[in-house]
N, C-alpha and C positions, 0 to 999 in steps of 0.2 A: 504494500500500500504506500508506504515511503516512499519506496524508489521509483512508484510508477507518478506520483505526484510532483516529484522532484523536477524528474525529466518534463515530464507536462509541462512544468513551469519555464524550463529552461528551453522549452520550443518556442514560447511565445520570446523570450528576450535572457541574455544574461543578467542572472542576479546575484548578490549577496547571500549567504546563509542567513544572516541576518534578515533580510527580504524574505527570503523563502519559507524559514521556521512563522515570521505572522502570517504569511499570505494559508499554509496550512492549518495555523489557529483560527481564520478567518473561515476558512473554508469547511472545515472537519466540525465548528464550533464553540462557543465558550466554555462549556463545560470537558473537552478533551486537553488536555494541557500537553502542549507538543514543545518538548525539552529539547536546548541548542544541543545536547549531549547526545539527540538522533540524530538531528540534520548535521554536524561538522563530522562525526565519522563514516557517515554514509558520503557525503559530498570527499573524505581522501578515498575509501575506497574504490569512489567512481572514477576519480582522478589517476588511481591505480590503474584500473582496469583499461583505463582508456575512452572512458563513456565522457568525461567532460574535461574543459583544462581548467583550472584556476591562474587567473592572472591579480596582480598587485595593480591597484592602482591608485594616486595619492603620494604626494610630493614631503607628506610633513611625517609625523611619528606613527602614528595610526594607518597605518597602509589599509585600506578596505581592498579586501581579495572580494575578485566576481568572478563566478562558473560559467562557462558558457559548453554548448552541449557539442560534440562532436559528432561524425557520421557515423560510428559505432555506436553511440549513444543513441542517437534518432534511429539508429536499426531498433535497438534495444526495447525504447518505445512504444515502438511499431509492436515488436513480439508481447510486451507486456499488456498492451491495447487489444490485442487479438486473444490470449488468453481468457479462458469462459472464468466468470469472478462465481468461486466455490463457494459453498453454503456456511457461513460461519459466522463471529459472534461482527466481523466487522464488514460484509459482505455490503452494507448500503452503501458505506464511507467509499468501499471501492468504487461503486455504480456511480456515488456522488461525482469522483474525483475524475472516471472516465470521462460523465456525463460532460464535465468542467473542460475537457482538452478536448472533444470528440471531433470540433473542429477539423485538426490536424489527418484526418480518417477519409476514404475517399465517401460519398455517398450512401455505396449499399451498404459498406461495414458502419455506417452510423446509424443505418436503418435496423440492422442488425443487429447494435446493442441497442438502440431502443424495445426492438422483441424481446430481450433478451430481461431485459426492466420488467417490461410488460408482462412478460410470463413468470419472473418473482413474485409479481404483485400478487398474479392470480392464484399461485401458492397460496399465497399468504390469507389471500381472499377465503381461498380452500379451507384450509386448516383453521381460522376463526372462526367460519361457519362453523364445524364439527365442534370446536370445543365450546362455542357459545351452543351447540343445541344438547353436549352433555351437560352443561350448567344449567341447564333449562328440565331438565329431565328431574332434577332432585330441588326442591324449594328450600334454600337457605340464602342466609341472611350473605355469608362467607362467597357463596357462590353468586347473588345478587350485586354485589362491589365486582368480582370477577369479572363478572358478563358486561361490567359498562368500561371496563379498562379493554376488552376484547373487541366492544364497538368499538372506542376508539379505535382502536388498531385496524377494525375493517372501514372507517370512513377513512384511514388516514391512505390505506389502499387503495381504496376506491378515486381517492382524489388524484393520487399518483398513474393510476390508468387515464383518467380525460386528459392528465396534463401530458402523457405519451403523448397519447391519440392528437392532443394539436399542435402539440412537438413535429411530431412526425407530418402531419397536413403540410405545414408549413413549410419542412426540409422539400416536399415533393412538389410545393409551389415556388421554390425559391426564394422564399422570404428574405433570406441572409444577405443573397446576392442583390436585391435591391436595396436591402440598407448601407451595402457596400461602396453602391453609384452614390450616396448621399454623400 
């Protein structure tokens, strides 16, 4: 999830660690606390690998180092972008983060992980139906608080599918590309 947000970032422009650790506060949310002690040893070991350079720039004491991404890196990307995001405790943050860079993707692979959103939701959809109707099945007080943290969780679904469905209208109408000409 780091490394694929890293690079994301560093497609749009060379930045800072500094830059980069808020812009994934910003992104991931207030409540996730994304420590410099991820982002500067991920950013040398990319540096290692060859995925991005760190340059120094700044004439006075304080040198500010920026990354910028290489063409190993922008493979790298690519491969990270095209991986299907597995079921697990931070599986949205992914979607979020792909969602954030999909740009960078030609057409059908954005259309693509938009289904791929789309078909989480409807999981999701899935599985609170079922456990909102075994809550439903026994009358308690325990299971009445349940069942209304499970709606939430199915409007928040549910809202997540329309916002595909005009996500997507919009990629297949062009939308972007005339906000582009403005």
């Amino acid at each position: 999830m780091n490394e694929l947000f890293i690079l994301g970032e560093l497609m749009e422009e060379p930045q800072s660690g500094y830059n980069l650790r808020n812009a994934m506060q910003v992104s991931l949310g207030r409540h996730r606390k994304i420590s410099y002690g991820v982002i500067y040893p991920l950013l040398e070991k990319f540096e290692n690998e060859g995925f991005l350079e760190i340059t120094n720039v700044g004439l006075d004491v304080k040198n500010k180092k920026i990354a910028t991404i290489t063409e190993k890196g922008k493979k790298y990307f690519f491969e990270l972008m095209r991986m299907p995001v597995s079921n697990g405790a931070h599986n949205i943050d992914i979607y979020l983060i792909k969602l954030d860079v999909m740009q960078h993707l030609v057409l059908d692979e954005q259309v693509q992980l938009l289904d791929h959103f789309y078909q989480e939701q409807k999981d999701i959809i899935e599985d609170t139906q079922g456990a909102l109707q075994k809550l439903a099945e026994e009358d308690s007080k325990d299971h009445w608080y349940a069942s209304k943290k499970f709606e939430l969780r199915l409007q928040q679904a549910n809202v997540a599918i329309e916002w595909i469905e005009k996500f997507k209208h919009e990629l297949m109408k062009g939308w972007w590309s005339e906000c582009q000409k403005k």
